[in-house]
C-alpha positions as CSV (number, residue, x, y, z in Angstrom):
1,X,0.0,0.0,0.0
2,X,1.1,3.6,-0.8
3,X,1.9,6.0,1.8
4,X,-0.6,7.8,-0.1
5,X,-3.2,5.3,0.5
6,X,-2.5,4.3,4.3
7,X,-3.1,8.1,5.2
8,X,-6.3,7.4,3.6
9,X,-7.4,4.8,5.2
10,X,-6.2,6.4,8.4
11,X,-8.1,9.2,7.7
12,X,-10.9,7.1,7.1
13,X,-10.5,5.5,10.3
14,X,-10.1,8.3,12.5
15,X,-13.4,10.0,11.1
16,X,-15.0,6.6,11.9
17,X,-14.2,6.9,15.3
18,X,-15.0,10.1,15.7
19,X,-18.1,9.6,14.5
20,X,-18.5,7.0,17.6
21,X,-17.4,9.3,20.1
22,X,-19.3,12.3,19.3
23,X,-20.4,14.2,22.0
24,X,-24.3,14.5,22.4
25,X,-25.8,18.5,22.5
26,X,-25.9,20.0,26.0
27,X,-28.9,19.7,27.6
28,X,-29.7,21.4,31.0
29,X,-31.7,19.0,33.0
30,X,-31.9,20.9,35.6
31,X,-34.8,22.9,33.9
32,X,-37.2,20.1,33.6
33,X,-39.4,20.3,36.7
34,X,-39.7,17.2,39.5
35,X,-43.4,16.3,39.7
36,X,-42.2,14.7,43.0
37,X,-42.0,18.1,44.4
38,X,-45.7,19.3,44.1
39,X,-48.8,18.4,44.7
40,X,-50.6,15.6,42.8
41,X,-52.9,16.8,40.3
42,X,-55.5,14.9,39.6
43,X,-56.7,13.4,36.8
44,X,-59.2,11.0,35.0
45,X,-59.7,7.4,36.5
46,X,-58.3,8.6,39.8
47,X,-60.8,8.2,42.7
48,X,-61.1,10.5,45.7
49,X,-62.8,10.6,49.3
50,X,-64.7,13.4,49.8
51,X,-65.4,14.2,53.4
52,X,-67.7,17.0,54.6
53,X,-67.6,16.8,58.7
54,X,-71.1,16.2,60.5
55,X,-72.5,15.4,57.2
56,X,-72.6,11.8,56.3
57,X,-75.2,12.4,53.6
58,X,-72.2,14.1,51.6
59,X,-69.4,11.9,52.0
60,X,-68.2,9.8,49.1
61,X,-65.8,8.3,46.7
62,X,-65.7,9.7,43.5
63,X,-64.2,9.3,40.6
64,X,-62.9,12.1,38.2
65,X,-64.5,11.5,34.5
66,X,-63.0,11.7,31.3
67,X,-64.0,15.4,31.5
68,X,-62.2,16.4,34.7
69,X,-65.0,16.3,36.9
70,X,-66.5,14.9,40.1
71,X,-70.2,14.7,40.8
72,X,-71.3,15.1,44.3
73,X,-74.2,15.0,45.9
74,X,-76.7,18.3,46.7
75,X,-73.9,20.1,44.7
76,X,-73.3,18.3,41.5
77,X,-70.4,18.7,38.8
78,X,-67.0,20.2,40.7
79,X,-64.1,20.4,38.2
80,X,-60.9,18.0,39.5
81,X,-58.9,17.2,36.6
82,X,-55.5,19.0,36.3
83,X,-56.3,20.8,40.1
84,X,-54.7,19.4,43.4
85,X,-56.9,17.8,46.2
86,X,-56.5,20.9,47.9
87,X,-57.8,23.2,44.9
88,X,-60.8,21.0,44.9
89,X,-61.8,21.0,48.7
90,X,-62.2,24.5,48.6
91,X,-64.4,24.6,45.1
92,X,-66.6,22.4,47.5
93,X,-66.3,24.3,50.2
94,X,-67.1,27.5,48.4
95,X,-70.1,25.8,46.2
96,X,-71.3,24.5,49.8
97,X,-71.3,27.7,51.7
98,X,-74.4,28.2,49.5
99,X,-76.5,25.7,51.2
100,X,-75.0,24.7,54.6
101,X,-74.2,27.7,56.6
102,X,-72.6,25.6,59.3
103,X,-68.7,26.9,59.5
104,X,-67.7,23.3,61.2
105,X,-68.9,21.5,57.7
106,X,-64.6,20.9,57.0
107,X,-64.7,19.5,53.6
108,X,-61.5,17.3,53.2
109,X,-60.2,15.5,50.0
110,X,-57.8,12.5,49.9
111,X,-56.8,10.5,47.0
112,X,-57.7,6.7,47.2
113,X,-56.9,5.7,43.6
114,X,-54.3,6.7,41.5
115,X,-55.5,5.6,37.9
116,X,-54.3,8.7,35.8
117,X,-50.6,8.5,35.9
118,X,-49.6,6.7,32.2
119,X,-46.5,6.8,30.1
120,X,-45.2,4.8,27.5
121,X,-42.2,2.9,26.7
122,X,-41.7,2.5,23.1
123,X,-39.1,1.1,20.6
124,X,-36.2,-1.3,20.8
125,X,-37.1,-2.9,24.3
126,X,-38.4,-6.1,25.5
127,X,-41.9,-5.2,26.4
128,X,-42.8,-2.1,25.5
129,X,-46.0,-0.6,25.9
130,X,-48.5,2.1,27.9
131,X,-47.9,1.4,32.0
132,X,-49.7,2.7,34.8
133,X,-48.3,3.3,37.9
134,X,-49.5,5.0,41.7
135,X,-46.6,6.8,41.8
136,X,-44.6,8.9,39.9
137,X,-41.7,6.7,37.9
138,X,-38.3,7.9,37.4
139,X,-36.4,6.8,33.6
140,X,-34.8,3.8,34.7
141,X,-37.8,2.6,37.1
142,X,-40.1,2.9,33.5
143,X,-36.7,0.8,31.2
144,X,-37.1,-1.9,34.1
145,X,-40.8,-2.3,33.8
146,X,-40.3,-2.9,30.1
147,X,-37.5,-5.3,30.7
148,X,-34.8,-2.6,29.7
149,X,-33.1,-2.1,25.9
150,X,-33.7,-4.9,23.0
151,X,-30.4,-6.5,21.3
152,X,-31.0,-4.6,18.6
153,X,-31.2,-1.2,20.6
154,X,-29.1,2.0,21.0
155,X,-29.9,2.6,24.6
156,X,-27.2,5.5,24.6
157,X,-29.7,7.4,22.4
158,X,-33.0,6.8,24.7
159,X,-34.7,10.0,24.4
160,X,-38.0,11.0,26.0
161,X,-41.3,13.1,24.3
162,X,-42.7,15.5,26.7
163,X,-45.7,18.2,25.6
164,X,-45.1,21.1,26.9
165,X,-48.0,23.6,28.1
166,X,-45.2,26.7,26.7
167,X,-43.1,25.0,24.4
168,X,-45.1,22.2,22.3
169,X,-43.4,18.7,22.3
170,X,-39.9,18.2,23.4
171,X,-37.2,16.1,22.5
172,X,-35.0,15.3,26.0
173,X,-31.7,13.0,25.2
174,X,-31.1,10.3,27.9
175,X,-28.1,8.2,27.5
176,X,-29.5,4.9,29.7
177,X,-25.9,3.2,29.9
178,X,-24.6,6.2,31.4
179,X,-27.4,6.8,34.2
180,X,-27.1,2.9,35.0
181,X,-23.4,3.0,35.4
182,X,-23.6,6.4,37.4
183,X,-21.9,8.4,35.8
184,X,-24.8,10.8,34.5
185,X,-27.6,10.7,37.1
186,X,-29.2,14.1,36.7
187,X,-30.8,12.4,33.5
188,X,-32.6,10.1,35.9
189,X,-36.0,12.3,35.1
190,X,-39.0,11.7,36.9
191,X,-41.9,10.8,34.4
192,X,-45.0,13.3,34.4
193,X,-48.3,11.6,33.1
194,X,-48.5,11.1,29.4
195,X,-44.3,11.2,28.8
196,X,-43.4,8.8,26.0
197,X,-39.7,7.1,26.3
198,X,-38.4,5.8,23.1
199,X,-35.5,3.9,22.4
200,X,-33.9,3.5,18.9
């Protein structure tokens, strides 16, 4: 071979490698907000206890519709979906005031079901699919439930689909190998309801 031809070839060979070892864009996952770190907002499926002290005629479950409301009795529709347990007590409490002047009817609502929480694991996995879960699920918790990356996958190029209320859909780059060997943690993201992971 000419000399010529073997700086070719290492040419060749260096941009191959290269190409391997090229860094990812920077991505500031810092930004992306911890649903663990506010209140649950609720959503369809979920069930709650509605308590309304002295007044056992108005106690119940109830379970948010597909439309983001509870009905209760004596007051009817109260919007739940997308509001925390706390937004909705005092909806009661303020539709309420209208017929119960009593100031010791303490309206309290608890979650008992947690049915709304869903995201998806798509692409080159064992099981993929739509999961539902009663609490929130961080990236690797949601790869383990589908029996982690495929043979076929490229788990260093795992990226999850978020909709944003301000920015439309978002692309977020994980790189899986890197959060289980420990060496990139902060890319660990809790899942908010309706995130889709996909791995190539």
């Amino acid at each position: 071979m000419t000399r010529r031809a073997c700086l070719f070839a290492a040419l060749l060979t260096a941009a191959a490698a290269g190409g391997c070892t090229t860094p990812r864009p920077f991505y500031d996952y810092a930004k992306e907000p911890d649903p663990r770190k506010g209140d649950y907002l609720l959503g369809p499926a979920d069930v709650v206890h509605v308590s309304v002290w002295k007044n056992a005629d108005l106690t119940v479950d109830a379970t948010v519709r597909p439309d983001g409301s509870i009905t209760l009795p004596l007051l009817g529709d109260i919007p739940a979906g997308g509001r925390t347990c706390e937004q909705v007590r005092d909806a009661i409490t303020q539709k309420l005031s209208a017929f119960i002047k009593d100031e010791t009817a303490t309206v309290t609502v608890t979650v008992t079901t947690v049915a709304s929480y869903r995201f998806i694991v798509s692409g080159n996995v064992e099981h993929g699919g739509a999961f539902v879960s009663t609490h929130y699920v961080t990236v690797s918790e949601a790869m383990a439930l589908a029996g982690g990356p495929n043979k076929f996958a490229s788990p260093e190029q795992t990226v999850i689909i978020r909709e944003d209320a301000q920015r439309g859909t978002k692309r977020i780059p994980i790189d899986y190998p890197a959060i289980l060997g420990g060496t990139h943690p902060e890319q660990d993201l809790a899942l908010f309801s309706g995130d889709l992971i996909y791995v190539p």
